[in-house]
MARGUKOL-645793 format. One record per residue (C-alpha): x, y, z. Coordinates in nm, 3 decimals, padded with zeros to 5 digits. Example, Ala and Ser with C-alpha at 12.3 -4.5 7.8 and 13.67 -1.06 7.14 Angstrom:
REM residues 2
+---------+---------+---------+
:      px :      py :      pz :
+---------+---------+---------+
:  01.230 : -00.450 :  00.780 :
:  01.367 : -00.106 :  00.714 :
+---------+---------+---------+
//
This chain:
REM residues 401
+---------+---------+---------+
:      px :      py :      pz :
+---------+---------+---------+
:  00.000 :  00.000 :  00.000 :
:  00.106 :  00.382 : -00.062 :
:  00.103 :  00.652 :  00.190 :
:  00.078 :  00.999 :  00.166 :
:  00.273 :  01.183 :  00.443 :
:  00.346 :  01.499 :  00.570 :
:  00.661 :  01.613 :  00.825 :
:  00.953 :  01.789 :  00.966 :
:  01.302 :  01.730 :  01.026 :
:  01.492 :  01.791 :  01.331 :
:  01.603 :  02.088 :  01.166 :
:  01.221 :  02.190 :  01.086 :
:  01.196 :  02.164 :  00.720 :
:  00.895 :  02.046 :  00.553 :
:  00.894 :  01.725 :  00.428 :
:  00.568 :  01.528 :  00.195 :
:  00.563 :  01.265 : -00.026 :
:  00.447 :  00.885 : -00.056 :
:  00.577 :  00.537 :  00.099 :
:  00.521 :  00.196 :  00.023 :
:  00.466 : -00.028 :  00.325 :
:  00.228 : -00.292 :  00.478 :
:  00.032 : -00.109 :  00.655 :
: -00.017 :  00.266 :  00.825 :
:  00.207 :  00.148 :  01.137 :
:  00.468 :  00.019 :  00.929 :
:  00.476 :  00.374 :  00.699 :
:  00.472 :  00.593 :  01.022 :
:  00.768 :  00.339 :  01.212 :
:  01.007 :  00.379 :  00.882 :
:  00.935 :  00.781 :  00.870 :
:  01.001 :  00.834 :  01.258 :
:  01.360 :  00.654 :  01.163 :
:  01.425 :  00.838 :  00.893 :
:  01.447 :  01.095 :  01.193 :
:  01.087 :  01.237 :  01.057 :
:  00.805 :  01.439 :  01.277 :
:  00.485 :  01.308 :  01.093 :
:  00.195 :  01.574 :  01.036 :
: -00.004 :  01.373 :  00.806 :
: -00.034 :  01.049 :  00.694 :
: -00.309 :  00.874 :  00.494 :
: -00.337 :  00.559 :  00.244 :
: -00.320 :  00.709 : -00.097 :
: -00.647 :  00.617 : -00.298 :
: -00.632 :  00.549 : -00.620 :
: -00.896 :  00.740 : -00.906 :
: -01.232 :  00.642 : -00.890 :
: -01.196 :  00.464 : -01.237 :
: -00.939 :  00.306 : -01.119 :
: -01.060 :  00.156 : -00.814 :
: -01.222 : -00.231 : -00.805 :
: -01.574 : -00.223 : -00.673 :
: -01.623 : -00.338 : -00.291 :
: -01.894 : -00.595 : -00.390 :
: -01.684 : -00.785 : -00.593 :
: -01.419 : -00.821 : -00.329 :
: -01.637 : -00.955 : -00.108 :
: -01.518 : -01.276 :  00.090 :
: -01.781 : -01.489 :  00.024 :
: -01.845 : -01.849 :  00.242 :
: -01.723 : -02.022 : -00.061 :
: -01.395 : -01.853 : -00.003 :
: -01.390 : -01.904 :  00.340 :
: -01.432 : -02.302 :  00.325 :
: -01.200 : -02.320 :  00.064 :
: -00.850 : -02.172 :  00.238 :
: -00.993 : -02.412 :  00.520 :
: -00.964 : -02.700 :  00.358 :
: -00.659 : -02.602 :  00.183 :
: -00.515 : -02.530 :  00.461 :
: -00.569 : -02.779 :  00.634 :
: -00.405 : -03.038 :  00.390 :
: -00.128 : -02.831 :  00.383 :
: -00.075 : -02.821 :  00.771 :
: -00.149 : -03.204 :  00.732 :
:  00.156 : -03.225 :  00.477 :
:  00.372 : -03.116 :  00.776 :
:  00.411 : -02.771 :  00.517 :
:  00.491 : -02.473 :  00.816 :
:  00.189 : -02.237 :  00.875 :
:  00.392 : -01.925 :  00.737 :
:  00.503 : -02.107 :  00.410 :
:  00.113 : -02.211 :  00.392 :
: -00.017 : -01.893 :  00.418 :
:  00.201 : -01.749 :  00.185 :
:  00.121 : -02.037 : -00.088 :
: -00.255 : -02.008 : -00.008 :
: -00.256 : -01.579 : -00.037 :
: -00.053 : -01.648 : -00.401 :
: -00.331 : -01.853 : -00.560 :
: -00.578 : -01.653 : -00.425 :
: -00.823 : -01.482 : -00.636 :
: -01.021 : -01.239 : -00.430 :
: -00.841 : -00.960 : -00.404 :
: -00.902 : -00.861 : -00.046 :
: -00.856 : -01.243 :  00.055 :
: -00.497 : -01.216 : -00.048 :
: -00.438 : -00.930 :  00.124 :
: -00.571 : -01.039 :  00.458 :
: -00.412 : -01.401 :  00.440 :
: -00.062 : -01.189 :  00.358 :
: -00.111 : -00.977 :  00.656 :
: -00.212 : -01.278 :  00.834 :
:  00.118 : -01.446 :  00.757 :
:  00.299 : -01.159 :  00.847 :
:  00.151 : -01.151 :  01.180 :
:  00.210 : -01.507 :  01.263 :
:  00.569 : -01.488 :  01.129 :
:  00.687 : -01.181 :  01.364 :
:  00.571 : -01.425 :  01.640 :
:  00.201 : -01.408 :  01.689 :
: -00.055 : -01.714 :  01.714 :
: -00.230 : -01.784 :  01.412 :
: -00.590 : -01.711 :  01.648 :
: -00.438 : -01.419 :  01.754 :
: -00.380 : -01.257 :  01.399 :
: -00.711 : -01.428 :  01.307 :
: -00.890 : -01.163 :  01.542 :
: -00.749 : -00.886 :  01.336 :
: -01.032 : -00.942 :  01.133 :
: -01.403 : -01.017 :  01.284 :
: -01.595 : -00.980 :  01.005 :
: -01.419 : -01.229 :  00.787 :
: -01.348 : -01.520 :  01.059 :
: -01.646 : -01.536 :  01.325 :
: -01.608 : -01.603 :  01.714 :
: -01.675 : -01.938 :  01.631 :
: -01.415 : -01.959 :  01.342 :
: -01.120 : -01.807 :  01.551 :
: -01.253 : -01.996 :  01.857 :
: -01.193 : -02.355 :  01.671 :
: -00.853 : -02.234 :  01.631 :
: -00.776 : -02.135 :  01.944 :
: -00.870 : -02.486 :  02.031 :
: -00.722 : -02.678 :  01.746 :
: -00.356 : -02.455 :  01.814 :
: -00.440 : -02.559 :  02.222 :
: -00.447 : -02.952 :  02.203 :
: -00.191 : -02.988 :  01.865 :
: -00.484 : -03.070 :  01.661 :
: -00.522 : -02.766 :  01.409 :
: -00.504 : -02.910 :  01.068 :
: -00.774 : -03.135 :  01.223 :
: -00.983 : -02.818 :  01.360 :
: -00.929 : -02.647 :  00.985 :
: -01.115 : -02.972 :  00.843 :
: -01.379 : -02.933 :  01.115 :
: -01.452 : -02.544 :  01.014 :
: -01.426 : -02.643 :  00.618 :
: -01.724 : -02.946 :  00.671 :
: -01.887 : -02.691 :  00.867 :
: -01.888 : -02.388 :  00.650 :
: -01.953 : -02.634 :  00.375 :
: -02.271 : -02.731 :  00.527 :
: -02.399 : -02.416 :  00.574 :
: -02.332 : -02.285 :  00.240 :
: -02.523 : -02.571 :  00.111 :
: -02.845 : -02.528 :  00.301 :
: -02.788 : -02.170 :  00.227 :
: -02.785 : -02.216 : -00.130 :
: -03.052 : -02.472 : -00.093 :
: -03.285 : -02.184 :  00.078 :
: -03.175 : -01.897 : -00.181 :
: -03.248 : -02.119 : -00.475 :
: -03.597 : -02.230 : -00.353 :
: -03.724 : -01.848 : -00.295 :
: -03.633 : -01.755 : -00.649 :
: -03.969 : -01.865 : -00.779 :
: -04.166 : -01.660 : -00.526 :
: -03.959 : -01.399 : -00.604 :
: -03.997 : -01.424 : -00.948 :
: -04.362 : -01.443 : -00.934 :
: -04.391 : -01.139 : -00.727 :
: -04.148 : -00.959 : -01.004 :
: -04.388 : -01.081 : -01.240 :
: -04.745 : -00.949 : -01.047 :
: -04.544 : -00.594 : -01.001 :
: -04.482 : -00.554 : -01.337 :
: -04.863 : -00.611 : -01.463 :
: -04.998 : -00.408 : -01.172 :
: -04.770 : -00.147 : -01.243 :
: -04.858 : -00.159 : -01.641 :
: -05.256 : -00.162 : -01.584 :
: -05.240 :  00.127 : -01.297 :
: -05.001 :  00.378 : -01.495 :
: -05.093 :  00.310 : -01.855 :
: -05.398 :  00.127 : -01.954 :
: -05.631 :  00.207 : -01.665 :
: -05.611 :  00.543 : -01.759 :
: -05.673 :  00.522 : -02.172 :
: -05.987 :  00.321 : -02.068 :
: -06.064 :  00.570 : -01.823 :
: -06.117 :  00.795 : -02.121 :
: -06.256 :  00.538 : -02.332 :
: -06.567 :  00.459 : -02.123 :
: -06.595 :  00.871 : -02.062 :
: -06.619 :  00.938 : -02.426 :
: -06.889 :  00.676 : -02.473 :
: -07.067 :  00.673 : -02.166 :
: -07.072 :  00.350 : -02.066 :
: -07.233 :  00.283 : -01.741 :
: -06.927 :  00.144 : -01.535 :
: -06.976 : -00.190 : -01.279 :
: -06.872 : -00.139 : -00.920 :
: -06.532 : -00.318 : -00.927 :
: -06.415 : -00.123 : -01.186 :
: -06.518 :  00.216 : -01.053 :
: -06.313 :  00.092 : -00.763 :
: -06.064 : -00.001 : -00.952 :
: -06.005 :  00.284 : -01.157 :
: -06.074 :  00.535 : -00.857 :
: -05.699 :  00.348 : -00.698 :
: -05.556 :  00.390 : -01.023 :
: -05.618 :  00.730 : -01.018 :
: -05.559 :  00.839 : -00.635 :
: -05.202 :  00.608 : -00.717 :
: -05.128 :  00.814 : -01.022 :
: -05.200 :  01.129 : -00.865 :
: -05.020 :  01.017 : -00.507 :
: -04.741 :  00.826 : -00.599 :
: -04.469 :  01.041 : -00.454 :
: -04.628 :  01.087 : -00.125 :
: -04.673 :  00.686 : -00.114 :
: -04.338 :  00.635 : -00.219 :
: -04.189 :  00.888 :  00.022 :
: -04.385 :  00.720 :  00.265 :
: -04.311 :  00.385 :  00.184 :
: -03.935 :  00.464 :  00.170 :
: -03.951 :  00.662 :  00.519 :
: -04.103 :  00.339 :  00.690 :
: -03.846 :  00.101 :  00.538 :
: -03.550 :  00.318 :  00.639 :
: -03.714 :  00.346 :  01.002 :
: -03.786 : -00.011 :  01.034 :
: -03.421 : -00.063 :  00.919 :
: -03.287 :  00.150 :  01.191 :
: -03.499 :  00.010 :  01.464 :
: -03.450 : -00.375 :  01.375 :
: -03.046 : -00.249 :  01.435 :
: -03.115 : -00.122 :  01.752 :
: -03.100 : -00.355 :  02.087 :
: -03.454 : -00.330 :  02.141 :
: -03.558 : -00.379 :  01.795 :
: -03.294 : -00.693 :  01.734 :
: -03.526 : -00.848 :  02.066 :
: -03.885 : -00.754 :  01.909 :
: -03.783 : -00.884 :  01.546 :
: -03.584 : -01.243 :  01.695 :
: -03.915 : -01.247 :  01.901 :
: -04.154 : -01.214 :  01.630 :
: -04.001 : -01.429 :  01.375 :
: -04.006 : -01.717 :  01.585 :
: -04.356 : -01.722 :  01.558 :
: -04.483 : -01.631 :  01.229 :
: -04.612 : -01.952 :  01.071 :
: -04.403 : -02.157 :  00.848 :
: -04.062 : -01.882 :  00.846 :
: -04.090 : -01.910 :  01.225 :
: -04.065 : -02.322 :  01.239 :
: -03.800 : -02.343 :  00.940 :
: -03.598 : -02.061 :  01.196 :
: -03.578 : -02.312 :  01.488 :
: -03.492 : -02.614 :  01.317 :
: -03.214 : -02.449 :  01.163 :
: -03.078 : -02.227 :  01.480 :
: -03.144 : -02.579 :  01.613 :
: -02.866 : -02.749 :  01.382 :
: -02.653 : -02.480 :  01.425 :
: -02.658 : -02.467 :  01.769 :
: -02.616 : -02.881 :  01.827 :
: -02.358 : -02.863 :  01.538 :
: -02.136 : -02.607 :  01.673 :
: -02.119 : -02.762 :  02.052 :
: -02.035 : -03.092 :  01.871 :
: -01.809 : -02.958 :  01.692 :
: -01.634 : -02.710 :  01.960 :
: -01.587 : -02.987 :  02.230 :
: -01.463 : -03.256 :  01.994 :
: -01.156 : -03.016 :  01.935 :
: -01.036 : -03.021 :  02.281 :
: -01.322 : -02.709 :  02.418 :
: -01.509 : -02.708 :  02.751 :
: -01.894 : -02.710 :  02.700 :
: -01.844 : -02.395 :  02.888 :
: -01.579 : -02.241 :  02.641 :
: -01.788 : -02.358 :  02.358 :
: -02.144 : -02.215 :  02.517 :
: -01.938 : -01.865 :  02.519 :
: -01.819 : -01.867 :  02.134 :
: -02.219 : -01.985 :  02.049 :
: -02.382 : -01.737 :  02.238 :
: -02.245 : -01.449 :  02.020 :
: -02.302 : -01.645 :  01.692 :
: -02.641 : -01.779 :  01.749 :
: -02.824 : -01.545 :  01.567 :
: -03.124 : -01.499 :  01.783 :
: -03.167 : -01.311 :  02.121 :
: -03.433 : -01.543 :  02.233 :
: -03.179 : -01.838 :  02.201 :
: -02.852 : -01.620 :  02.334 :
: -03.047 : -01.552 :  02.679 :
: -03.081 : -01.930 :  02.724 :
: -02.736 : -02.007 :  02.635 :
: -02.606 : -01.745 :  02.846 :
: -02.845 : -01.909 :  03.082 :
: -02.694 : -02.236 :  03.019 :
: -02.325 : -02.125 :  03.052 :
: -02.389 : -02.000 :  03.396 :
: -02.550 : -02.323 :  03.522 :
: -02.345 : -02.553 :  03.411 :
: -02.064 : -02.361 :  03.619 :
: -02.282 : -02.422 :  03.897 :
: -02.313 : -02.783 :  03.807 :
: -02.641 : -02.803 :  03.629 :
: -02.674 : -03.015 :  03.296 :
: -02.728 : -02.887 :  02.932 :
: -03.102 : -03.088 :  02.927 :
: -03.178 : -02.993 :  03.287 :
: -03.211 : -02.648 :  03.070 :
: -03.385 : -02.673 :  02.813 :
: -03.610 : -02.897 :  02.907 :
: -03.754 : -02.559 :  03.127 :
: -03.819 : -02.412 :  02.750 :
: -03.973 : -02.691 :  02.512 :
: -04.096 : -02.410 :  02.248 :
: -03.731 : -02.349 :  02.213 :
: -03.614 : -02.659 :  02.237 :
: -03.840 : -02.978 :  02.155 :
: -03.854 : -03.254 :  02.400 :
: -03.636 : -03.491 :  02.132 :
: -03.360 : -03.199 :  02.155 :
: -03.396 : -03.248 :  02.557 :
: -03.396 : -03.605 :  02.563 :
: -03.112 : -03.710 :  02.306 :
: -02.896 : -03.441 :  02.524 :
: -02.980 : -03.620 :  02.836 :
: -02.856 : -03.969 :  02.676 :
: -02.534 : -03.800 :  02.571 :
: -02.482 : -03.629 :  02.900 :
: -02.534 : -04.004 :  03.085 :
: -02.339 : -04.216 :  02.844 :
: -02.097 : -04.002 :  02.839 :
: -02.139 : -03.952 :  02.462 :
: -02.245 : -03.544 :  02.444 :
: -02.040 : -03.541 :  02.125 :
: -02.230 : -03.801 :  01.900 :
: -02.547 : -03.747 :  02.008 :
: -02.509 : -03.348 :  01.970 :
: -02.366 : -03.505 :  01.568 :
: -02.687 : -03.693 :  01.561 :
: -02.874 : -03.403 :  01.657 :
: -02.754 : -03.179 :  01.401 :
: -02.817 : -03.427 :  01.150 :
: -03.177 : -03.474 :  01.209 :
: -03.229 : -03.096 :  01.242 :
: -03.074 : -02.986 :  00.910 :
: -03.256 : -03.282 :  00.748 :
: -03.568 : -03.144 :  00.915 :
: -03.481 : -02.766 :  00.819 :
: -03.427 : -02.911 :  00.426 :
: -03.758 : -03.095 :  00.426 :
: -03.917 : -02.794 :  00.621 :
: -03.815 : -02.585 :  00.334 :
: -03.953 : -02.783 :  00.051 :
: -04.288 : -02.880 :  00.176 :
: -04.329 : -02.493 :  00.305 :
: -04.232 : -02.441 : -00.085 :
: -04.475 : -02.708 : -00.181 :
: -04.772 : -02.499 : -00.058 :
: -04.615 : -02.184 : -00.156 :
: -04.619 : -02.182 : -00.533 :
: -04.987 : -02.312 : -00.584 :
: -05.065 : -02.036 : -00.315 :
: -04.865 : -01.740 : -00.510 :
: -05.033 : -01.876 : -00.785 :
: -05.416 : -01.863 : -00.669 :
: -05.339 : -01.518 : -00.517 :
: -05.169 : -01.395 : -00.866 :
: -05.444 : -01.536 : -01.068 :
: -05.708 : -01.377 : -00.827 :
: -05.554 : -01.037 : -00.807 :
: -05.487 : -01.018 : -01.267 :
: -05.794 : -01.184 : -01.321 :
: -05.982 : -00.878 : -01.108 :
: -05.775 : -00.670 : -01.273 :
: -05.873 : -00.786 : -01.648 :
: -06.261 : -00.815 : -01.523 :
: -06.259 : -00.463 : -01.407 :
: -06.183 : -00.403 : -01.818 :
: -06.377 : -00.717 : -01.983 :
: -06.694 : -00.652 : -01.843 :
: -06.720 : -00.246 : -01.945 :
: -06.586 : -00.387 : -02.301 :
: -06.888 : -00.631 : -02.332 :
: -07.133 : -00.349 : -02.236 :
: -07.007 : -00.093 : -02.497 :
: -06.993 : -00.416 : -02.786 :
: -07.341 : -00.485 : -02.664 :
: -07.478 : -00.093 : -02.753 :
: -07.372 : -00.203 : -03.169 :
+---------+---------+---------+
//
């Protein structure tokens, strides 16, 4: 990176220019040797023509899983973490990637732990990510801990995908609705408008009503939009708020359909992470305080916090939840209590998982099952009043020939 830089000698003369180095601290520890007072210094941007657009450097979860797993072979191939960072931030593609991994490297080689330069940057690797880490760097086990967090992030980018690409009918639909609503309220509702004025056709109810919202729409349109845009970017701001985070995690639990696929997959996620947490060497304790800030939902992060704090007074996990079976089913209770007898948390918190993201996938589908025929009946209910609001005028002024 370049810097731009201001500063004085010793002697007071004004110095500016630019300097190449890794990073701000770097730029402002090789002017202070140059014997330099630094005024000003700032990463030089480049033109706006010249710079790459943000959203295609994103780190997506693809790229995330993949430098796991590659990593992990590579740390499995006895290849030293440095010299494997460095080969992984060559071949990378995404832009940004490569420069964190380099930094990364950097970090680890002037003596730091690789969990430790890891936390340099939250919103690439989560709590949970850099927490598996910790733990796999702990008990000598990290290349295995790297494969855990690839099958993990794998997993989830799967059922991901598998959600994204079953809303893109609805969506679609919707798109499709919009788009005729939008053509018979700003263009033909009003021709016909004049059409049945010029020949004085007496007008059936639907359509007066019809036309009278095509015409308060036309003639309002900015005030709904403003409106409309004003409620969204309140709504927004509230949902980010503490209060409004609680209301919304609240709510969505409970809304039929989005509120059941929600458990079953904070469900998974929570069984999956423990599993995976204590098999790398974690306390259930440690692990409870990585999953209470990735859970997702405040309704869930009370109990876990609840959770973490009994089980340090020596409560069990199922002694819990069985105290909230609309969070967690009585199967979820009961399988924990097994594991927690046997001895055998870890498998049946596996087994868990399983059954809970095979339960999310089928949710998903059937929930999809009912919701195209539905969009469907609702689309062909609100075009078809649409058209009869027009046909039945039409028939009335072909009848008067």
């Amino acid at each position: 990176m370049k810097f731009l830089y201001q500063a004085r000698t010793k002697e007071g003369d004004v110095r500016s220019g630019t300097i190449k180095a890794s990073s701000k601290e770097v730029a402002l520890s090789l002017l202070q040797k140059l014997g330099y007072y630094v005024t000003y210094l700032e990463e030089e941007k480049p033109p706006i023509y010249a710079r790459e657009l943000k959203i295609f450097r994103r780190i997506s979860l693809t790229d995330l899983f993949l430098f796991s797993r590659q990593f992990s072979i590579m740390l499995a191939s006895k290849v030293p973490i440095v010299e494997s960072l460095m080969t992984l931030a060559a071949q990378m593609k995404n832009l940004e990637f490569k420069e964190i991994i380099s930094d990364i490297a950097k970090e680890v080689e002037a003596g730091s732990s690789l969990s430790k330069a890891l936390l340099k940057y939250p919103k690439v690797f989560s709590p949970f990510y850099v927490g598996m880490v910790r733990a796999g760097e702990t008990s000598g086990k990290l290349s295995q801990s790297l494969t855990f967090l690839a099958n993990h992030l794998e997993r989830e980018y799967n059922l991901k995908s598998k959600i994204r690409g079953a809303m893109i009918y609805p969506a679609l639909v919707l798109v499709v609705f919009l788009a005729i609503f939008g053509l018979m309220m700003f263009s033909i509702l009003p021709s016909f408008e004049n059409i049945l004025k010029e020949r004085e056709v007496e007008v059936p109810f639907i359509t007066k009503v019809i036309l009278s919202f095509s015409k308060i729409l036309r003639e309002k349109f900015l005030y709904f939009a403003l409106i409309l845009g004003a409620s969204v970017i309140l709504i927004f701001y509230y949902l980010k708020t503490e209060e409004g985070r609680k209301l919304f995690d609240k709510i969505s639990l409970k809304i039929p359909f989005f509120g059941e696929i929600s458990k079953l997959s904070i469900l998974s996620r929570f069984a999956q992470n423990l599993s995976t947490l204590t098999s790398a060497g974690l306390t259930p304790i440690e692990a409870l305080e990585i999953i209470e800030e990735i859970v997702g939902n405040e309704e869930y992060k009370n109990i876990v916090s609840k959770i973490k704090e009994d089980l340090k007074k020596g409560k069990t996990i199922s002694s819990i939840t069985a105290l909230y079976p609309e969070l967690f089913p009585p199967l979820f209770t009961q399988l924990i209590l097994v594991g927690e007898k046997t001895g055998t948390l870890s498998n049946s918190l596996s087994a868990i998982s399983n059954f809970y993201q095979s339960e999310t996938e089928k949710s998903v589908e059937n929930f999809l099952k009912i919701l195209e025929p539905l969009l469907i009946v609702i689309l062909g209910v609100l075009v078809g009043g649409l058209m009869l609001s027009v046909l039945l005028p039409l028939y009335r002024i072909i009848g008067t020939y």
